[in-house]
C-alpha positions in Angstrom: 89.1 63.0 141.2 89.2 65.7 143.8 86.1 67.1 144.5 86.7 71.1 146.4 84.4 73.7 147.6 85.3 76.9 147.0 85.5 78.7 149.9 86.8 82.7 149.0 88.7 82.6 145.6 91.2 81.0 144.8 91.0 79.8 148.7 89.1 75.9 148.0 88.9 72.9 150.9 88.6 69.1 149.7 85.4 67.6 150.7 85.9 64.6 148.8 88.2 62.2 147.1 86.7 59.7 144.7 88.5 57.1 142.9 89.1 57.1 138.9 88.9 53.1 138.8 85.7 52.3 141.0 83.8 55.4 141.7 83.8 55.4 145.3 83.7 58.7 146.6 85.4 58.8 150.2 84.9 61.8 152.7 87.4 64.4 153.3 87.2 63.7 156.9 87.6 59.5 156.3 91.7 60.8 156.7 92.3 57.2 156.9 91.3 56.7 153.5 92.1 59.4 151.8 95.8 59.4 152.8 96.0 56.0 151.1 95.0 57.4 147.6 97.7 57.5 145.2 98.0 60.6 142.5 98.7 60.9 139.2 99.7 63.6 137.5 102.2 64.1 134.6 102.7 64.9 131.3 103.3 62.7 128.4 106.8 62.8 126.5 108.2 62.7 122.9 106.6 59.5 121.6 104.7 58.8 124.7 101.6 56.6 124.4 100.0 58.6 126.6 100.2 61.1 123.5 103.4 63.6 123.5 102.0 66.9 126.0 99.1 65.1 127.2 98.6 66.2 131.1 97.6 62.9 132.4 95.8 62.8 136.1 94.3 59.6 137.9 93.2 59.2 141.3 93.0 55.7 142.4 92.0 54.2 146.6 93.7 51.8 148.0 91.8 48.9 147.3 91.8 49.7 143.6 95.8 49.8 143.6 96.1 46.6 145.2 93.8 44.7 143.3 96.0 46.2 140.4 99.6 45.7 141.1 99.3 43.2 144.3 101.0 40.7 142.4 103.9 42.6 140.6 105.1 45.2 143.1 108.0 44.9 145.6 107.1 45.4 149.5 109.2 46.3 151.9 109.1 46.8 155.6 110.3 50.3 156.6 110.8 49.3 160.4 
């Protein structure tokens, strides 16, 4: 979830990220961090089980995506 203040409509700055799986909420200024979340966002197809036009939107850290795919994704080194 992103968390924004509004600053002058429809102007907003991110203060906070804070991830859909644990709750953590990390600091806008943690860049570290927060440039490690991944995003989300799509809509669902024609027979989707996600439901079909369902806007679907998940924030997740970094921690929480490794503990979740560490063991069936593909790493390689870009160097």
């Amino acid at each position: 979830m992103r968390n924004y203040e509004i600053i002058n409509m429809p102007h907003k700055k991110l203060i906070a990220l804070t991830c859909d799986k644990c709750k953590k909420e990390y600091d806008a200024e943690d860049w570290q961090e927060v440039q490690e979340f991944v995003h989300i966002d799509f809509g669902g197809g024609y027979g989707s089980v996600f439901g079909d036009g369902t806007h679907v939107e998940c924030d997740i850290c970094q921690h929480c995506l490794y503990k979740m795919i560490a063991g069936i994704c593909r790493k390689t080194e870009t160097r």
